[in-house]
N, C-alpha and C positions, 0 to 999 in steps of 0.2 A: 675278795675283790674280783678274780679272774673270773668267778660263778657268778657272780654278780654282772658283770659286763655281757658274758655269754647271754643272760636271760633277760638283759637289757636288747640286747641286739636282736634276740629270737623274737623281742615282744614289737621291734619296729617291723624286723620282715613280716610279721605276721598283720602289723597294722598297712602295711603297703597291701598284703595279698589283700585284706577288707577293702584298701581303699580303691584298687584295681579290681574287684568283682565287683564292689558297689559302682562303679565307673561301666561295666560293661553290662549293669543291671538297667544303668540310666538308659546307656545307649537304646537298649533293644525293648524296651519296657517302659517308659516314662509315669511316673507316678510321683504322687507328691511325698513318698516317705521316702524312693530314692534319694531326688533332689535336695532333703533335709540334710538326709545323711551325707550323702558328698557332700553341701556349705560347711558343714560340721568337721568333714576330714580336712577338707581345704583352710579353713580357718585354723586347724590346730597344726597343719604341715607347713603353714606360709609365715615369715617374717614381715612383718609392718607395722607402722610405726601410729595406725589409723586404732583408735578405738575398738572394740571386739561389735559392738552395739552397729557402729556405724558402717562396719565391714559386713555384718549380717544383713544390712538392709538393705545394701549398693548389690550383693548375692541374691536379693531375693526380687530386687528389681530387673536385675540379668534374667534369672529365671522366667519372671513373666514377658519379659522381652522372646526369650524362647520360647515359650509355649507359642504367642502369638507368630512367630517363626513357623512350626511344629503344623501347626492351625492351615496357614497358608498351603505348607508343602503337599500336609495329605488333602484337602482340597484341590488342586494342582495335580496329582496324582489321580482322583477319583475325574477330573474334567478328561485328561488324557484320555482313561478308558471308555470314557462317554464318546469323545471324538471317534477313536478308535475303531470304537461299535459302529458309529454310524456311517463310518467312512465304510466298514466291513458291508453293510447293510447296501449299500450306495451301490457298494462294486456288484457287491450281487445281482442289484437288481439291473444292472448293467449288462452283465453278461447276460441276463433274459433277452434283453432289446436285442444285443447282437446275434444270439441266437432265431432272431425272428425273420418272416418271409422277406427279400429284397423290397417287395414293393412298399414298405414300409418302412424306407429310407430316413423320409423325413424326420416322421416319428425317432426314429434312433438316434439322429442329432441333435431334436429337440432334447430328446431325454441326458442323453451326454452331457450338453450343454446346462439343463438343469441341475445336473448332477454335482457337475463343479463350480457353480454357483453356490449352491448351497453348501459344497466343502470351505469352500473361501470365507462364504459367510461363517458358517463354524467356526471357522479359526479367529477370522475378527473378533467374535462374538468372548471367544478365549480369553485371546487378548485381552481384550476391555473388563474382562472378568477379573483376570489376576495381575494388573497393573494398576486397578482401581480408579485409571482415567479414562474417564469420558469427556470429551469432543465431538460438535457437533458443527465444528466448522466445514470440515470438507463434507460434509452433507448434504450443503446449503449450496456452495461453490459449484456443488456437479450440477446447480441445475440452471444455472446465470451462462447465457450463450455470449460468446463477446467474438465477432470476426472483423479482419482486418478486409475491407473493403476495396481501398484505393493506397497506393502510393501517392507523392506528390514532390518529384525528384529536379531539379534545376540549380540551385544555390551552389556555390562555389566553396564554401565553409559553414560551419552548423550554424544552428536557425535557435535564437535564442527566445521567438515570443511565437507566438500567433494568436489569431483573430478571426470570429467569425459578424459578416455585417448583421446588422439589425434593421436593415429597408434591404428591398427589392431594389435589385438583382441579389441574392444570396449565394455570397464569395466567401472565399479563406483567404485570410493575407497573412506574411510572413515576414517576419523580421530577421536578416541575417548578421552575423558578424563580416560576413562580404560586401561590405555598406551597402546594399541593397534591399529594397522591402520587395515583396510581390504578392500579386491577387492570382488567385487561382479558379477555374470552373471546380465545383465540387462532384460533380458529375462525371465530367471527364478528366480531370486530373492536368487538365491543358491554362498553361499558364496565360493570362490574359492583360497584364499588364509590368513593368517593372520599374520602381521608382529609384531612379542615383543623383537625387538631391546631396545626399549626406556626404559628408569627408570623412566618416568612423563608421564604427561599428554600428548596426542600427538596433538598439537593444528591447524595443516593445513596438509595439504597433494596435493601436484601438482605431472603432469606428466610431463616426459619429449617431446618437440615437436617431435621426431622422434624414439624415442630407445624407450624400454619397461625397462625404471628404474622411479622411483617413488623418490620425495624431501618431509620427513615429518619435521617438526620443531615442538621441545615439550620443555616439563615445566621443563626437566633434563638440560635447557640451551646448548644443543645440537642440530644440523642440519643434519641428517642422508640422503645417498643417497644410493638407494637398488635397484638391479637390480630380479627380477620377469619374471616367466615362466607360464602361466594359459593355461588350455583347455578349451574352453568352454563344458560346458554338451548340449545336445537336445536339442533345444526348445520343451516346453511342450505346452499341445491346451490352449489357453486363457481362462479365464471364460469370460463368458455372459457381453460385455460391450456394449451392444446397447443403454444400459438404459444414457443418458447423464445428464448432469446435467448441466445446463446453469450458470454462474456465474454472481450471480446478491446477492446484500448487503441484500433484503428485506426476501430472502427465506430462510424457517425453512428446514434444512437437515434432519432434525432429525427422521421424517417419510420415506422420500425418499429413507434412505442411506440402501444398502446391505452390508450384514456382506462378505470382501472377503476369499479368502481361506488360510488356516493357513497354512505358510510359515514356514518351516523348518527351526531349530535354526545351527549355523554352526559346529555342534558336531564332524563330521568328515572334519573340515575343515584342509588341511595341514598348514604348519606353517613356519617363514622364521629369525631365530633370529638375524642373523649376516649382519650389513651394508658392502657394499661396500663400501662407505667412511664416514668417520666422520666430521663433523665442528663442529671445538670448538675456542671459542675468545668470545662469549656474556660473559659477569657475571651476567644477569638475566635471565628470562624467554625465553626462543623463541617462541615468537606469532603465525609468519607466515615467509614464505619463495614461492621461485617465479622462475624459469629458466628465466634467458635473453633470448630473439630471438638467434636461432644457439643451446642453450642447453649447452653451451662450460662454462657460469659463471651464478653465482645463486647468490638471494639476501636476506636477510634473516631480518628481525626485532624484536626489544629485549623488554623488558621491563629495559633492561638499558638506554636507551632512544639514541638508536642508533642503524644502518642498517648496515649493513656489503656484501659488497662483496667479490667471493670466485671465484678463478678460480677450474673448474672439476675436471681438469685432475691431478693436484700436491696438493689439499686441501690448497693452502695457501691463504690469506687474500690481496684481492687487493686495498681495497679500504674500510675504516671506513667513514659511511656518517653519521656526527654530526649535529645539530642544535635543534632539539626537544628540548623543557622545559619540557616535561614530558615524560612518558612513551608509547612506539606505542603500537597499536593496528591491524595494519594490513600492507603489502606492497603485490603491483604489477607492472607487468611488460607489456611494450606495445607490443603487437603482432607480430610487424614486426620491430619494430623501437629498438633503446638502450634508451631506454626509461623509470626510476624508479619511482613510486607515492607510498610513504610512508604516511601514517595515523597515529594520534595521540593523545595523553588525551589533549594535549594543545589546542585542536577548532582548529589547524590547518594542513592542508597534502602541502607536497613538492612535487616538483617534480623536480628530480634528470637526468639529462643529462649527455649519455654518447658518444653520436653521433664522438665527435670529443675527440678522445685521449688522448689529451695536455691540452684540458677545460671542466672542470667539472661545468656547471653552475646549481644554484640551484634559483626553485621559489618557493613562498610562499604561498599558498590560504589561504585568510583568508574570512570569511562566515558563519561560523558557532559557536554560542554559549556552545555547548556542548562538550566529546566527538566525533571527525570522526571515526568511528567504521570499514570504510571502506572507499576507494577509487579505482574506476574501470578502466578501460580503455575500449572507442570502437573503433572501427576498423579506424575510421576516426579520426580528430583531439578534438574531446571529452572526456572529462572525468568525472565520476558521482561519486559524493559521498553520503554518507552517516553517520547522526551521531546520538548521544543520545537527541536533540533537539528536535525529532520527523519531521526532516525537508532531504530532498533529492533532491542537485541542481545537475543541470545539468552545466558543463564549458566547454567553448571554448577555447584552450589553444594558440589560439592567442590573446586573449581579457581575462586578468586573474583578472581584477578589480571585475567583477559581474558577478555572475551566467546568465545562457542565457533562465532559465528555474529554479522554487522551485515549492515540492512537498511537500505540508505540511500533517502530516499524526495525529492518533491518540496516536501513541506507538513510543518509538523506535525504529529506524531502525537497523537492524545486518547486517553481510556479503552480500553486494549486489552483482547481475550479471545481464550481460547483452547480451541479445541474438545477435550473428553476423548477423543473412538470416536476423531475422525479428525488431530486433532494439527494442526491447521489455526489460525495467527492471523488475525483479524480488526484491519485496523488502520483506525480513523476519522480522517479529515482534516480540517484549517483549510478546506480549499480542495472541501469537499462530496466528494471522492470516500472512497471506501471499496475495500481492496485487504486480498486473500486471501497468506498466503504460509504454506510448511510452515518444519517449527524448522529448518532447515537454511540458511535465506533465499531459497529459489527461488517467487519470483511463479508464484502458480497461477490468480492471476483480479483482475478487478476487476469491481466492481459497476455494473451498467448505468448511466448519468444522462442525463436530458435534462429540457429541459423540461416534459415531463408526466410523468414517471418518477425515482423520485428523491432525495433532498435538494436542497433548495434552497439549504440555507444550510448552517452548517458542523455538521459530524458529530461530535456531543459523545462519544456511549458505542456501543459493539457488546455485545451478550454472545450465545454458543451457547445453544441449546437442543438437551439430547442425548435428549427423549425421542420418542416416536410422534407428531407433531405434523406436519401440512403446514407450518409454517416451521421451521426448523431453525440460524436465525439473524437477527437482532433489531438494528436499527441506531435511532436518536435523533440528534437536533439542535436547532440552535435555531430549524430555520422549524416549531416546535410538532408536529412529529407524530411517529409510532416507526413503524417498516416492519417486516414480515417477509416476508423471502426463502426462500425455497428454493435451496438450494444442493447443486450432484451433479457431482462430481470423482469421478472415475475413479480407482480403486485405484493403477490403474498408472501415472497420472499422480501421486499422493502419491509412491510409491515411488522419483519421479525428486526 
């Protein structure tokens, strides 16, 4: 027995040294008759409780797991030395340029400067080699200009709507939680009128499509309509905006940005306190309100969780549109059509028809787990929302089952808009940014921020401006002031 034990014992040491050479063959040598052999010593040295069959096949799945490993790294290794070379190559030809006559200055920083370009590229190019993702978002982004134009500074507490008119004179008007509305020159940033009808908050503000009266709805549960007189002042000379600024996710503003010029607060602004007409029939809040096509009836939504139509001309209530379970949040109107989309806490917006007289039909979107914080209309048979989900689909309202397009973002979305010429959403955030996308959902920009350039706090409303105007898009929030931008996307960048 004792010789027995001894030759028992000699015969494991001696299967260990196999299985630790066979182990240091794998390492440095990878072949498929190592690999056998190690499954084979491993299965006969290990305790489990798994079938022999099905422990060989889980090992040989490992294996090719590693080789594809194996595959990567010496790939990865051969790109290194490529880089390496060329960086070597790069520098060389480097030290020629620096070696050459002074007068040939230029030349040397041009070459410098291509030099590390092209390393950079390199490296990207790496990257994207051995991570196996490609993106072509920020590609598109570097080449969509977006500058901030004008401040538009006076309000006493954040501005939770804005508006730009649709007749001549072409204004911005604002809605603040300081119960006060205001029109502004878009030119000069000089405020030109200021209305303190309301006893609340004034929470939207629309123009009318042809007359020079204004529809605000506030937190007094009142819908006020105010007719308005403005001059425009001068235009005064621009400051210096050559300087662009490309909108792209990766860039720090924060060096780049210029301080612009301090904008007059509206101290000698006139003032306008007495509405034209009044609506009254909500018992909560009033959110928002909208003119129908024509300007003749207006729509209005509550936080009683009901929309209410008004005819203009006699203030009386034509139409109470119920269904909501909870409280809205926002309504509009189709541009050309009779056409109502109401928003609400319930995840879902309606859409109210008024095409045919005698039938009021109503549909349902349902799509969204959050708040709809907003719902738009475009020119065609589209409609975009948006809610507190951090999500913005795009619907076709012949096809109301599923969105035709979802933009999943990082914040909440607030008041959206969406540009007529170039089909472009504007979407405002919790989280102060602002981000451009076409109806299809491909990101075409964000809006610059920094600390001197900006929103500071969260971005309540966007709306377009599609006329001859240096801005051409109108942002608000609640660190109290409205911005407009200039925004210039490239044809052929929408078309992507």
């Amino acid at each position: 027995m004792p010789v027995e034990s001894g030759s028992s014992a000699a015969a494991r040491q001696a299967k260990q040294k196999r299985k630790s050479h066979s182990l240091s063959i794998r390492r440095t040598n990878s072949t498929e008759q190592d690999r056998s052999g190690l499954q084979r010593d491993m299965l006969e040295g290990q305790d489990s409780k798994l079938p022999l069959s099905l422990r060989s096949n889980l090992l040989d799945l490992f294996s090719q797991i590693e080789r594809e490993f194996e595959n990567l790294y010496i790939e990865n290794l051969e790109l290194r030395r490529e880089i390496e070379t060329l960086n070597d190559r790069l520098a060389a030809e480097g030290q020629t340029f620096e070696g050459a006559d002074l007068a040939k200055g230029a030349l040397k920083t041009k070459a410098s400067h291509s030099t590390s370009q092209l390393s950079q590229k390199l490296k990207t190019t790496y990257k994207a080699s051995t991570s196996k993702i490609v993106s072509s978002f920020k590609a598109t982004t570097s080449r969509a200009v977006c500058q901030l134009v004008r401040e538009y500074v006076g309000h006493r507490d954040g501005i939770w709507d804005l508006s730009v008119t649709r007749t001549q004179p072409v204004v911005l008007g604002t809605a603040s939680a300081d119960h006060t509305a205001m029109l502004w020159s878009i030119e000069t940033g000089k405020c030109l009128l200021k209305y303190l009808g309301h006893q609340g908050s004034v929470n939207s503000i629309k123009f009318h499509p042809t007359e020079q009266m204004a529809l605000t709805a506030s937190g007094d549960q009142t819908a006020h309509i105010w007719r308005y007189m403005v001059q425009l002042p001068t235009p005064q000379p621009v400051a210096d905006i050559s300087q662009q600024t490309p909108c792209e996710d990766d860039v720090d503003f924060s060096d780049k940005d210029e301080a612009d010029g301090e904008v007059d607060g509206p101290n000698d602004c006139p003032s306008l306190r007495v509405a034209t007409t009044t609506l009254r029939s909500h018992q909560g809040v009033v959110i928002a309100a909208d003119w129908l096509v024509g300007g003749k009836q207006v729509v209005t939504a509550s936080w009683d969780r009901a929309a209410n139509l008004y005819d203009v001309e006699t203030s009386e209530l034509v139409h109470s549109l119920t269904g909501h379970d909870q409280e809205l949040t926002h309504c509009c109107t189709h541009p050309t059509q009779r056409l109502v989309v109401t928003s609400s806490r319930d995840t879902t917006f309606r859409l109210w028809d008024f095409r045919d007289p005698s039938i009021h039909s109503v549909n349902v979107f349902q799509g969204h787990t959050d708040t709809v914080t907003s719902a738009v209309f475009t020119v065609g048979d589209n409609v975009v929302s948006g809610s507190d989900d951090r999500t913005v689909k795009v619907w076709d309202l012949k096809n109301m089952r599923s969105p035709i397009a979802t933009i999943r973002t990082d914040s909440a979305v607030n008041r959206i808009s969406v540009s007529v010429n170039q089909k472009i959403i504007a979407l405002p955030h919790d989280n102060r940014q602002v981000r451009l996308f076409d109806m299809s959902g491909v990101r075409l920009a964000r809006l610059p921020r920094s600390n001197r350039q900006g929103h500071r706090r969260m971005v309540c409303c966007s709306a377009w401006c599609e006329d001859n105007t240096s801005c051409n898009l109108f942002t608000c929030g609640f660190d109290r002031q409205a911005i407009g931008w200039n925004i210039n996307i490239p044809a052929l960048l929408q078309e992507k």
